[in-house]
C-alpha positions as CSV (number, residue, x, y, z in Angstrom):
1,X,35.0,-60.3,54.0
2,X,37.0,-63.5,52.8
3,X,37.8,-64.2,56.0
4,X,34.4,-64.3,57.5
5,X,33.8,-66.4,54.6
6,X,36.9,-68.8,55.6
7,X,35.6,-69.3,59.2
8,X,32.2,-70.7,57.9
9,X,31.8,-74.4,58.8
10,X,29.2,-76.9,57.5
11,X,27.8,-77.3,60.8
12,X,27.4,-73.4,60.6
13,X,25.4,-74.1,57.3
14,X,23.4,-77.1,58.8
15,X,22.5,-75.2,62.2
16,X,21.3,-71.9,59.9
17,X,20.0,-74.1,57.5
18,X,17.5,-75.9,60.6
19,X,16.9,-72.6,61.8
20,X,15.3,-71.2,58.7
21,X,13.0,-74.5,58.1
22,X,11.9,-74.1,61.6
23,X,11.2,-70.6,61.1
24,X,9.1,-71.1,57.6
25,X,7.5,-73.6,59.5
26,X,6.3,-71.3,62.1
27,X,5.4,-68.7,59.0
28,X,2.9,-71.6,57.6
29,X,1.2,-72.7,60.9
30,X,0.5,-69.1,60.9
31,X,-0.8,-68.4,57.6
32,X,-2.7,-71.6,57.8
33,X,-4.1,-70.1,61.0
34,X,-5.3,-66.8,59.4
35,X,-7.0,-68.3,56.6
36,X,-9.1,-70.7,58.9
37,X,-10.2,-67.4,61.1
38,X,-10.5,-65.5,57.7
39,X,-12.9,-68.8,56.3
40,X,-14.8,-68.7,59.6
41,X,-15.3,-64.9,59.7
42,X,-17.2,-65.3,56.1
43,X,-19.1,-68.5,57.3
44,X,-20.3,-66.3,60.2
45,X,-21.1,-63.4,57.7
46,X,-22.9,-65.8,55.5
47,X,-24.8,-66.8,58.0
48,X,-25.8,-63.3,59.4
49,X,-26.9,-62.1,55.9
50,X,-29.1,-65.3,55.3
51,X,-30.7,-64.5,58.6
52,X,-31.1,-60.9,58.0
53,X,-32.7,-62.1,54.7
54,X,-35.3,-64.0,56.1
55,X,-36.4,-61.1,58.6
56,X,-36.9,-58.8,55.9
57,X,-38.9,-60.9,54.4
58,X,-41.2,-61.8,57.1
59,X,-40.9,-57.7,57.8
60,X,-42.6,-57.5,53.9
61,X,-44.8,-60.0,54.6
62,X,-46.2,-58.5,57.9
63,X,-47.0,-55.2,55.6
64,X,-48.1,-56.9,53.1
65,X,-50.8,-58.6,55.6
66,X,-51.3,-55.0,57.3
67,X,-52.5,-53.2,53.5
């Protein structure tokens, strides 16, 4: 094990050091990615359920009309 440690550079450090950044930044375009579609998926229920709303009222209104 101490000699694994012994053939560690700095570069070795730097390079790994990138590589994780690069990945984490990958990880955040991601989750930035998933909360937009998540945001937009509500938005879009939102809108369904104000919709669906107003027909059912219209619906009450027409049998209201009818009695």
């Amino acid at each position: 094990m101490l000699l694994l440690l012994a053939q560690i550079t700095t570069d070795d450090l730097q390079r790994e050091a990138l590589r994780l950044q690069h990945d984490y930044q990958f990880l955040t375009y991601g989750l930035v990615a998933a909360w937009v579609i998540l945001a937009a998926y509500v938005m879009m229920m939102v809108g369904r359920e104000k919709k669906l709303k107003k027909e059912i009222a219209n619906l009450r209104a027409m049998l209201e009309d009818r009695r």
